[in-house]
C-alpha positions as CSV (number, residue, x, y, z in Angstrom):
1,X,92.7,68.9,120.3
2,X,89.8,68.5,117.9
3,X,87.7,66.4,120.9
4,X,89.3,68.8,123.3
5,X,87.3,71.6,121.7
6,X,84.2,69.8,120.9
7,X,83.9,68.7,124.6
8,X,84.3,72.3,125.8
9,X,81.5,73.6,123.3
10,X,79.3,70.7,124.8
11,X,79.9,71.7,128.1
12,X,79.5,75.4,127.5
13,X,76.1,74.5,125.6
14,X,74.9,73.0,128.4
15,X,76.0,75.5,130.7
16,X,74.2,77.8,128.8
17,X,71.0,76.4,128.6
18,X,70.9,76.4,132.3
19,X,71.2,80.1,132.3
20,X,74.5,80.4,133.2
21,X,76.7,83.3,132.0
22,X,80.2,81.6,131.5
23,X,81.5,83.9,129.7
24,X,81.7,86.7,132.9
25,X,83.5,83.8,134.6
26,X,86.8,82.7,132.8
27,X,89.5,84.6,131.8
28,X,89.9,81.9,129.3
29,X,86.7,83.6,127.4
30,X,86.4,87.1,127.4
31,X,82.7,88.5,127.5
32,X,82.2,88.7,123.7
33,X,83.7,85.7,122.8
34,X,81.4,82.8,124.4
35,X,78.2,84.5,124.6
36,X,77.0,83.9,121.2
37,X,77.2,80.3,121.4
38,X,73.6,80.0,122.3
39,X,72.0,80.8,119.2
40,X,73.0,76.6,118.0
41,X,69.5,76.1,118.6
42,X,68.5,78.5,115.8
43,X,66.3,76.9,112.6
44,X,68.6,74.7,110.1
45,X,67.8,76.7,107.4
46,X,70.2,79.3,108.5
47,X,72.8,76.9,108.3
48,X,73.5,77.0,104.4
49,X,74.2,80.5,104.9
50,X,76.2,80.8,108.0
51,X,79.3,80.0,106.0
52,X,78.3,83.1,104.0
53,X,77.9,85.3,106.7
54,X,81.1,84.6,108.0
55,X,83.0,85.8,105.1
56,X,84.2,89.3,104.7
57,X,86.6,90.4,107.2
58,X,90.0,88.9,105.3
59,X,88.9,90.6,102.1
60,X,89.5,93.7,104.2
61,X,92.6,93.0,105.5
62,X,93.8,91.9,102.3
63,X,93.2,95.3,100.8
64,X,96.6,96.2,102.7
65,X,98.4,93.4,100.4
66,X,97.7,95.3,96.9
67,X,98.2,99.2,98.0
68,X,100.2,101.1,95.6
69,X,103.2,100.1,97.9
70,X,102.9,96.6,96.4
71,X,102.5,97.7,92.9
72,X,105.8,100.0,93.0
73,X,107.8,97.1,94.7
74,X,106.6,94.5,92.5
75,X,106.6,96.2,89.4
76,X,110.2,97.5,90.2
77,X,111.7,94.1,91.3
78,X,110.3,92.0,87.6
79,X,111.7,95.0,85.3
80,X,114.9,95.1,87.2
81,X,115.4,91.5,87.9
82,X,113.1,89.7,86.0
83,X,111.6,86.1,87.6
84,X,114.3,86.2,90.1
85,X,112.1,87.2,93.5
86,X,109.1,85.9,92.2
87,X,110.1,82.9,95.4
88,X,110.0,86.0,97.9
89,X,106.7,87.0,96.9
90,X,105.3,83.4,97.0
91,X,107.2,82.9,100.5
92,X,105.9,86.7,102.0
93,X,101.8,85.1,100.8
94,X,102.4,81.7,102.5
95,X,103.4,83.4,106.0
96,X,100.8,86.5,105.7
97,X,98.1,83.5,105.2
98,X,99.7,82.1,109.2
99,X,100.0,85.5,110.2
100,X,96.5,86.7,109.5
101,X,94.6,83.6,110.5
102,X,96.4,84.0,113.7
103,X,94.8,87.7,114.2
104,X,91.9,86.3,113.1
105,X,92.0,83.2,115.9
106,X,93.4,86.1,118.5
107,X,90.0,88.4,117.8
108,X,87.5,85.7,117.4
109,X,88.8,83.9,120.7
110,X,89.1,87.2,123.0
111,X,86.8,89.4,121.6
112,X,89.1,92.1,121.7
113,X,91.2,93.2,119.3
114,X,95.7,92.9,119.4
115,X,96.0,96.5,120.2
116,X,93.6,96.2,123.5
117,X,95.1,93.5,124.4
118,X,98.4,95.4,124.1
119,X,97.1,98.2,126.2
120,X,96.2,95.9,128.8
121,X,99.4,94.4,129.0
122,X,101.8,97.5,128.8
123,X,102.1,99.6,131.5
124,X,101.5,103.9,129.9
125,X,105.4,104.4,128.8
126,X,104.8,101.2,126.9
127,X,101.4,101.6,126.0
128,X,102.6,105.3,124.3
129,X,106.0,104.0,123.0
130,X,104.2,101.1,120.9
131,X,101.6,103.6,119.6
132,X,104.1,105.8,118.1
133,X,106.1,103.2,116.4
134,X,102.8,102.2,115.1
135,X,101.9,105.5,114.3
136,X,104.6,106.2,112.4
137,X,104.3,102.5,110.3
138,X,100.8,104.0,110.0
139,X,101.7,107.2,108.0
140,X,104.2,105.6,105.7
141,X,101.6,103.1,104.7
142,X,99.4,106.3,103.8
143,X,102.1,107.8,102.0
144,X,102.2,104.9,99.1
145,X,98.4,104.2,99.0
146,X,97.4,108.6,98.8
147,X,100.7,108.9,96.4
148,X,99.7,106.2,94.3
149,X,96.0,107.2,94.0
150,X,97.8,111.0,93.0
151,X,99.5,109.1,90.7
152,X,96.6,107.3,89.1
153,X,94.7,110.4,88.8
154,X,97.6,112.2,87.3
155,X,97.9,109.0,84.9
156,X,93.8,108.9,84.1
157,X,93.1,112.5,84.1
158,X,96.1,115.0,84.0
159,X,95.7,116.2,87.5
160,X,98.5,117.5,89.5
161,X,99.6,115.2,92.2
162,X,99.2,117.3,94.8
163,X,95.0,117.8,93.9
164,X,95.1,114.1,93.2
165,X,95.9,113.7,97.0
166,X,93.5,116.0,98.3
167,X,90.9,114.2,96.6
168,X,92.1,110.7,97.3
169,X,92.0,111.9,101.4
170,X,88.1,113.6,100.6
171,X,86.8,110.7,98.9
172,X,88.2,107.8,101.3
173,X,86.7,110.0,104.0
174,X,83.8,109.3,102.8
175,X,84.1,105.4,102.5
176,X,85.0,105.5,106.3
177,X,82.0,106.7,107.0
178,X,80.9,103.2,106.4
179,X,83.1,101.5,108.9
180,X,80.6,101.0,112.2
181,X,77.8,99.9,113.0
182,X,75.2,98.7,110.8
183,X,76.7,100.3,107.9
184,X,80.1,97.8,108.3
185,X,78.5,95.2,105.8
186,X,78.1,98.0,103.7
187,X,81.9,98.9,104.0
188,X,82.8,95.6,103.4
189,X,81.2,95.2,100.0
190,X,82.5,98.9,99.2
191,X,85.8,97.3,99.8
192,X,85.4,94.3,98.4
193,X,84.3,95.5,95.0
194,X,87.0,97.9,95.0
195,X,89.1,94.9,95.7
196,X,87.9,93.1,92.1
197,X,88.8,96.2,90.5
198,X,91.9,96.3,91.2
199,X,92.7,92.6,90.9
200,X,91.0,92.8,86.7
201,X,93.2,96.3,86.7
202,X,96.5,94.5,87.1
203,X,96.2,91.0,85.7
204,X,94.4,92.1,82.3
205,X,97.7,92.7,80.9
206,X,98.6,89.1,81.6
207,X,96.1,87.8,79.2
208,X,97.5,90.4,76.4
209,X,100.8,89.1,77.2
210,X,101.1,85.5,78.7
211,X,104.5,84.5,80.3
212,X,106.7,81.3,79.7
213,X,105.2,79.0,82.2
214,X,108.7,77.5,83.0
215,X,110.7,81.1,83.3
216,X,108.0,81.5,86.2
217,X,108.8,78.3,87.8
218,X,112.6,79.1,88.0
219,X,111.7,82.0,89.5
220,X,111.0,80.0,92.6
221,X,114.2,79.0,93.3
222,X,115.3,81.1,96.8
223,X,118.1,82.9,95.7
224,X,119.6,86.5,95.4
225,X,122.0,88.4,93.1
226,X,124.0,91.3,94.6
227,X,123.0,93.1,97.9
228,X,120.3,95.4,95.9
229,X,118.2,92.1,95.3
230,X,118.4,91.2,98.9
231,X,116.9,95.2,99.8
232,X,114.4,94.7,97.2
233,X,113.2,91.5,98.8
234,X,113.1,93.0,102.5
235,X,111.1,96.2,100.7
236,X,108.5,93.3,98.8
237,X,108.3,91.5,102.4
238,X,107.6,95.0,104.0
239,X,104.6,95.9,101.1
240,X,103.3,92.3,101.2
241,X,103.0,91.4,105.0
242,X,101.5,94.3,106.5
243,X,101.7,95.5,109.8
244,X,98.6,97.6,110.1
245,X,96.6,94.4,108.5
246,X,97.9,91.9,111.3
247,X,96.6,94.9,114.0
248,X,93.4,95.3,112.1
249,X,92.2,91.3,111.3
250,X,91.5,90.7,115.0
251,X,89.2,94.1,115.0
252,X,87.5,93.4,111.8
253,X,86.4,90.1,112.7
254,X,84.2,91.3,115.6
255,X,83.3,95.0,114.0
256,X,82.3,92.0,111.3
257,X,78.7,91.5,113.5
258,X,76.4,94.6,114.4
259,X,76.3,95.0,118.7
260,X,73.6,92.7,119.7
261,X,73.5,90.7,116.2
262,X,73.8,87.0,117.1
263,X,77.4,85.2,116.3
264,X,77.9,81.7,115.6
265,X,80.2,79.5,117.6
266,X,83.7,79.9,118.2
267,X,84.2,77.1,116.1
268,X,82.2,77.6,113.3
269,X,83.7,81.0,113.5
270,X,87.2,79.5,113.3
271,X,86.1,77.7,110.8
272,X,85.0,80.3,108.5
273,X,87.9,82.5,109.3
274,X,90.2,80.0,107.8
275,X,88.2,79.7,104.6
276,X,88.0,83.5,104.4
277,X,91.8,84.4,104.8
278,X,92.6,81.9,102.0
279,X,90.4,83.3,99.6
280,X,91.4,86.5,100.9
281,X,95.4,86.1,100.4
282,X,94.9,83.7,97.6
283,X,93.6,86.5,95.7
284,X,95.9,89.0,96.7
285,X,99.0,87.2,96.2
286,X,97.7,86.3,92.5
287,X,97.2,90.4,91.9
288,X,100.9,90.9,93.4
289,X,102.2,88.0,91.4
290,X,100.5,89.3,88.0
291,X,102.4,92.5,89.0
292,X,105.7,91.1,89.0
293,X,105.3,88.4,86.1
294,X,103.6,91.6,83.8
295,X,106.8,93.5,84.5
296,X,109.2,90.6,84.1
297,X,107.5,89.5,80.9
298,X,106.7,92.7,78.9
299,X,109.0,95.7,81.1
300,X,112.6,93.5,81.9
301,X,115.8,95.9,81.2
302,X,113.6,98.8,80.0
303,X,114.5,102.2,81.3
304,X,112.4,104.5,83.8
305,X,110.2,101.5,84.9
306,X,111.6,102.7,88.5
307,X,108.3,105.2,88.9
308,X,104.7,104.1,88.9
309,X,104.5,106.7,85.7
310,X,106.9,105.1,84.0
311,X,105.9,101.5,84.3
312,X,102.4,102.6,83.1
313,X,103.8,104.5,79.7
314,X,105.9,101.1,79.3
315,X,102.8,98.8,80.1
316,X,100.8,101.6,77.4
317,X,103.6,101.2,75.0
318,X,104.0,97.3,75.0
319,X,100.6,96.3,76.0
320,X,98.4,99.0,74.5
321,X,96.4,102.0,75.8
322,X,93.4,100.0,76.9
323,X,95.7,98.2,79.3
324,X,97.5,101.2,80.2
325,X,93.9,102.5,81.1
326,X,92.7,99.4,83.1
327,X,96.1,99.1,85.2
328,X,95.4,103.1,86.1
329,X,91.9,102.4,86.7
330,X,93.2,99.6,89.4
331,X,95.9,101.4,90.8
332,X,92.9,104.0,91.6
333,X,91.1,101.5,93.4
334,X,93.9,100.1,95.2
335,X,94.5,103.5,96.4
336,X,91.1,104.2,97.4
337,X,90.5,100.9,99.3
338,X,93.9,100.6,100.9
339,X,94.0,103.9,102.0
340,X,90.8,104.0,104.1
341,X,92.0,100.2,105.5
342,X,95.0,102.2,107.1
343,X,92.7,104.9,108.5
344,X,90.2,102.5,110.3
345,X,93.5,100.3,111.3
346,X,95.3,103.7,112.7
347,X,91.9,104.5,115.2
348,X,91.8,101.0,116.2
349,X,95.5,100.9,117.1
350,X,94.8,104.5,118.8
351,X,91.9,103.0,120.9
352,X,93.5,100.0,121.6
353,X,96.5,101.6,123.0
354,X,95.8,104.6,124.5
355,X,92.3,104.6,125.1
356,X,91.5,107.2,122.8
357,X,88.3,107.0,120.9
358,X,89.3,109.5,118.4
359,X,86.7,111.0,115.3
360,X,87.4,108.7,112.1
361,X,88.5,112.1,110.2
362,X,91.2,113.0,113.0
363,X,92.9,109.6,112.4
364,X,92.3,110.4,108.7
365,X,94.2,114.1,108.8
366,X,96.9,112.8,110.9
367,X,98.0,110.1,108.6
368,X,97.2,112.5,105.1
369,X,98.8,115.1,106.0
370,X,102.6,113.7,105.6
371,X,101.3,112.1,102.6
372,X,100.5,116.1,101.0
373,X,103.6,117.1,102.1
374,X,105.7,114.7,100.5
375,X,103.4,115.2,97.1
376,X,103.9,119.1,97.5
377,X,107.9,118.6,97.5
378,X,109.4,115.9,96.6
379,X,110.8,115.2,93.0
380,X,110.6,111.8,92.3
381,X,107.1,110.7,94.7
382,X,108.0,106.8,93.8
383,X,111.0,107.0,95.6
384,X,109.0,107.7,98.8
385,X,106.9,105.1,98.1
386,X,109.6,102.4,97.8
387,X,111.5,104.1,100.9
388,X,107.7,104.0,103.6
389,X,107.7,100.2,102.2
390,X,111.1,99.6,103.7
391,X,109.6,101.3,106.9
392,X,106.5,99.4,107.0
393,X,109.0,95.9,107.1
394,X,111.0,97.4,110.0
395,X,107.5,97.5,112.1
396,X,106.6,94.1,111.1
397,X,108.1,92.3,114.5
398,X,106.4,94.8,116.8
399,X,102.8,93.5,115.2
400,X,104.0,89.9,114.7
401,X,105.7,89.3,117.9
402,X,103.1,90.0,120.3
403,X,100.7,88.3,118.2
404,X,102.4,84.6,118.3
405,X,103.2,85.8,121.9
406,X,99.4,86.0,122.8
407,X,98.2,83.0,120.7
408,X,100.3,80.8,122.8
409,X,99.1,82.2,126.1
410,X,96.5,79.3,127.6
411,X,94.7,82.5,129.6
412,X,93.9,84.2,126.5
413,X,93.3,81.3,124.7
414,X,91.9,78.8,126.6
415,X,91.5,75.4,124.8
416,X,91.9,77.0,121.7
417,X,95.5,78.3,122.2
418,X,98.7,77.0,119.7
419,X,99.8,74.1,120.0
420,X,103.8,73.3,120.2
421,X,104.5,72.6,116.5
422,X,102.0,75.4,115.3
423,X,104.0,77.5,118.0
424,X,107.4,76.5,116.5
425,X,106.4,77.1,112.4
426,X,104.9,80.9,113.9
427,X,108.1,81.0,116.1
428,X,110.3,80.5,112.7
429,X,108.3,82.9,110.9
430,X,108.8,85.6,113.3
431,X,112.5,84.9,113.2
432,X,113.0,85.3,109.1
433,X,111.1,88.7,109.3
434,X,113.3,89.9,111.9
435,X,116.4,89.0,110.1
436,X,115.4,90.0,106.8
437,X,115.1,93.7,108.7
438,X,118.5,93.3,110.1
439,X,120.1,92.4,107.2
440,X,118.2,95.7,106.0
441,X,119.3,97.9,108.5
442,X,123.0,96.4,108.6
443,X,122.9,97.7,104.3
444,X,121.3,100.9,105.5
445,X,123.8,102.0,107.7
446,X,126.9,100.9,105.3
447,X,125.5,103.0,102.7
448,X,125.0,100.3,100.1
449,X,120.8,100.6,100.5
C-alpha cells in the first residue's frame, strides 16, 4: 500500500510539473484534494514546521469529547458504580481515535466534507430526512454543553440558570465569529486554550486525592451489574463518541488552511492527521477518565452526586473549595468551547445537506433556543442532560455508518481507500454502537431505562 501511494504522489508530481491539472480529471481526487501537492518544491526550512502547521483541527473536534454531557455521565457512573465502567470509557476513546482519523482521511482525501458528500449521494427526501435527525442530535448536544455552562455560572457566581444560558449563547456567539477565513487559526487557539482549561479544571482534584492504582485497573474488566449499568454505559458511549464531531473532523481539516494558502501533500497531510487525533483523544479521554476516577475515588455511595450541583458541593466538601472552584472554572470552559463546536458543526451539516449557507447566529438560535426552554422549566436540568446524551448515542450509526461506507469506496478514495482488514475492525466498530443502541431502546421501551 505504502509503495502504492508513494508511486501515485511520484506520478502526480510529475504530472504537475508539466502543467497539468489532475486534479479536474479524476474522480478519484476531488479539486481541493491534489492541487496542493505542488508546493514539495518549497525551501527545506519550512519542513521543521510543516508538522506544526498541521496540527489543530483534532483539538477541535475533541472539544465535543469533554462537553458538560461527558462530565454528568462520567461523574454520575464513578459515584454510583465506582471503577466498574471505567473499561467502557477506555473502549468508547480507542474507537472515537478510528472513527475520527477516518473523518479526518475522508476530508483530507475528497476535500469535501461527510455531509456534502451526503448531499451528493441522497436524493432531496433523503438529503432532508438525514438533516433533521442530525438536527435534532444537534440540539440535544446544545442542551448539555448551554446547561452545563448555566450551571457553572450558577456554581461560580450565583446566577440563575436561565441568565447563565443567555450569556453562555451571547458569549459563544462571539467565539464563532472566529470560525472562517483567516480568523480560523485564531479559533483554533481560542479553542484550544479553552481546551487546557478544562483539562487542569477536572484532573486537579486527582492530585488532591490520588486513586488506588490497582482499583483502576480492575475497572478494566468488561463487565456490567444490573440493566441500569448497561444504560449508563450506552449514555457514556453516546457523550464520548460524538456524532456532530465525526460530521465536523472532515470540515475542519480543510477550513484548517485559509482559500488560496498552500497545503502540503496528501500524505504528509495523513500523516499529520494521525499525530493530531492522538494527541487530541489522548487528552480528552485522560479529562473523561479523571472524571470518573475523581468520582469513584472521593464521591462513591454519596447522595445527590446525580446533578452537576451536587457533585461539585461533594467535590467542595471532600476535596476543598479551591477544587470545587477549579472544576467550575472547567466545567465553564467546557461549556464555552463545546458549545460553539456544535454550532459550526450544525451549519456545516446544514450546508452540506441542504445546500443552505445559513448566518453562523441562525444555526446558533436554532440550537439555543431548546436549550432556554428546558432551563426556564424544568426541575432537575441534569436530568436533561443525561437524557440528550442518550439521544446523541442513538444518532451515532447515521454519522458512523456512511463514514466507513465512504472510506471504503475506491471512487472517493482512490489509492488511499481502506483496506479489507482496516474495513473489517471499522465494520465491527459500527456493529457494537449499533447494538449498544438497541439494547438501549429495547430497555426504553420496557420501562426499566
Amino acid at each position: 500500500m505504502k509503495s502504492d501511494t508513494e508511486n501515485e504522489e511520484d506520478g502526480t508530481m510529475s504530472t504537475e510539473s508539466a502543467d497539468v491539472r489532475p486534479a479536474e480529471s479524476t474522480d478519484a481526487r476531488p479539486a481541493g484534494a491534489q492541487q496542493p501537492t505542488h508546493h514539495h518544491s518549497q525551501p527545506s526550512h519550512h519542513h521543521g514546521h510543516a508538522l506544526a502547521g498541521i496540527l489543530g483541527p483534532a483539538f477541535v473536534a475533541a472539544v465535543a469529547y469533554v462537553d458538560p454531557g461527558n462530565v454528568a455521565a462520567n461523574i454520575t457512573s464513578g459515584a454510583r458504580y465506582g471503577y466498574l465502567l471505567v473499561w467502557v470509557l477506555v473502549l468508547a476513546n480507542c474507537m472515537s481515535v478510528l472513527i475520527q482519523y477516518q473523518s479526518a482521511k475522508l476530508g483530507i482525501v475528497t476535500g469535501k466534507s461527510l455531509p456534502e458528500i451526503l448531499g451528493e449521494r441522497l436524493g432531496d427526501a433523503g438529503r432532508f430526512m438525514f438533516f433533521m435527525q442530525a438536527e435534532v442530535i444537534a440540539i440535544a448536544t446544545d442542551l448539555a454543553e448551554v446547561i452545563g455552562g448555566a450551571i457553572a455560572l450558577k456554581l461560580l457566581f450565583g446566577l440563575p440558570l436561565f441568565v447563565g444560558g443567555c450569556i453562555i449563547g451571547a458569549v459563544s456567539t462571539v467565539l464563532l465569529i472566529f470560525e472562517k477565513g483567516a480568523t480560523h487559526r485564531i479559533f483554533e487557539k481560542l479553542i484550544i486554550g479553552l481546551l487546557l482549561v478544562i483539562t487542569f479544571g477536572f484532573i486537579a482534584g486527582l492530585f488532591i486525592a490520588p486513586p488506588n492504582p490497582k482499583e483502576v485497573v480492575a475497572g478494566l474488566i468488561p463487565r456490567f451489574k444490573g440493566t441500569d449499568t448497561v444504560l449508563m454505559a450506552t449514555s457514556m458511549l453516546g457523550a464520548t463518541v460524538m456524532p456532530h464531531a465525526i460530521y465536523l473532523h472532515s470540515t475542519l481539516v480543510n477550513d484548517h488552511y485559509a482559500p488560496g494558502e498552500a497545503k502540503p501533500s496528501i500524505k504528509k497531510l495523513l500523516h499529520g492527521s494521525k499525530i493530531d487525533v492522538a494527541w487530541a483523544l489522548i487528552l480528552a479521554g485522560s479529562v473523561n477518565l479523571a472524571l470518573l476516577i475523581l468520582a469513584a475515588n472521593s464521591l462513591y455511595g454519596m447522595t445527590g452526586t446525580d446533578t452537576i450541583e451536587g457533585a461539585q458541593r461533594a467535590i467542595q466538601h471532600v476535596l476543598g473549595p479551591v477544587v470545587g472552584t477549579i472544576f467550575s472554572i472547567g466545567l465553564l470552559a467546557s461549556s464555552l468551547s463545546s458549545t460553539s463546536v456544535g454550532t459550526y458543526a450544525g451549519s456545516e451539516i446544514m450546508h452540506g445537506l441542504l445546500r443552505i449557507k445559513a448566518p453562523m447566529w441562525a444555526c446558533r438560535v436554532v440550537t439555543l433556543v431548546p436549550a432556554l426552554v428546558v432551563l426556564w422549566f424544568a426541575s432537575n436540568p441534569t436530568e436533561a442532560l443525561i437524557v440528550g446524551q442518550v439521544v446523541l448515542s442513538v444518532g451515532i450509526p447515521f454519522a458512523i455508518i456512511p463514514l466507513m461506507r465512504y472510506t471504503h469506496d475506491r471512487t472517493l478514495m482512490g489509492e488511499y481507500v481502506d483496506g479489507p482488514v482496516k474495513h473489517v475492525v471499522n465494520i465491527a466498530v459500527a456493529a457494537l454502537i449499533v447494538a449498544l443502541n438497541v439494547v438501549l431502546i429495547v430497555l426504553t421501551m420496557l420501562g426499566k431505562a
